[in-house]
N, C-alpha and C positions, 0 to 999 in steps of 0.2 A: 665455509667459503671465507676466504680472505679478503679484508674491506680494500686492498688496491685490486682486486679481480671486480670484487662489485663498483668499484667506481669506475673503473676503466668501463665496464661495460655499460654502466649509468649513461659515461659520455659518450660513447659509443651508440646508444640508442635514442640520444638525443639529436647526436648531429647526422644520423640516419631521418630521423622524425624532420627534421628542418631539412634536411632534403627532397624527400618525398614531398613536403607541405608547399615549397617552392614548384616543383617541376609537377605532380599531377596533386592537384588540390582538392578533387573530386575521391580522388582513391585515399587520400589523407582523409578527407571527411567518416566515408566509409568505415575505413579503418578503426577510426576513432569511435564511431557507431558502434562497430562490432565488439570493441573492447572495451564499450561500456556497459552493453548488455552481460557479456560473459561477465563483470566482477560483477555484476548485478543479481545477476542469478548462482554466482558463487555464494556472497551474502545471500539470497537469501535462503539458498539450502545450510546453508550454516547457523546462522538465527532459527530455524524451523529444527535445526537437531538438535543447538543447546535447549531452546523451549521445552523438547519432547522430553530431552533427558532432564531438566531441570523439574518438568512438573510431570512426567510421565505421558504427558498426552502420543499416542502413538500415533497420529495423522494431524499431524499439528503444520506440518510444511502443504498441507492440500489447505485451498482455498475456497472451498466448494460450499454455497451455503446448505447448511444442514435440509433435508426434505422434513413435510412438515407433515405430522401425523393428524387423527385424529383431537389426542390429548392436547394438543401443542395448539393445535385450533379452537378447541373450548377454552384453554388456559389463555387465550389470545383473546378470544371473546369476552372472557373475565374481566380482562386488564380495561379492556375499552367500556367497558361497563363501570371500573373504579375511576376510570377519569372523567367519564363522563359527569358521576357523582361529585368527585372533586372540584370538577368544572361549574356544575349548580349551587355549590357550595359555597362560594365565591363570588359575587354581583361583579366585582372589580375585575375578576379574571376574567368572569363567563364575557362582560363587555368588549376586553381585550379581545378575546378569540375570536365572538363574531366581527371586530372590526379587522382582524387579519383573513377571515375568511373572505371580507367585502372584498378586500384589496387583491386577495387570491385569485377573484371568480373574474372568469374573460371577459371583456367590453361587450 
């Protein structure tokens, strides 16, 4: 493409755009709505293909949280068990925690 076809057309689709924005404002909004989702979901299937191919992952553009198995719920269990110790561990923290819990819990 030749940069005076892309600039012609640049102005061209500007003072289309400020027409449209002046006489229905509502369908320029619109518009604008709709061509923001589409570059939106362009990025982010593009982002989701370099990822895959950069680190292999093959369902890297799904956003779907993982389901959670048995293992994954003991290993969870684990975890809250090590902070919990952590948490007793600690006079300073454990204090901290119950006074964000106080402040947590409803009137």
């Amino acid at each position: 493409m030749r940069w005076t076809g892309f600039l012609i057309g640049s102005l061209a689709g500007m003072a289309a755009a400020a027409y449209v924005a002046r006489r229905r404002p509502g369908m320029f909004a619109w518009a604008t709505s709709a061509a923001g989702t589409a570059v939106n979901g362009m990025t982010r299937r593009a982002m989701g293909a370099v990822i895959s191919r950069k680190f292999g992952a093959r369902d890297a553009v799904q956003h779907a949280a993982p389901k959670r198995t048995d293992a994954s719920a003991k290993g969870s269990g684990d975890a809250w068990g090590q902070i919990e110790l952590l948490l007793n561990s600690d006079p300073g923290v454990k204090e901290q925690v119950d006074q964000i819990k106080a402040e947590a819990k409803p009137h």
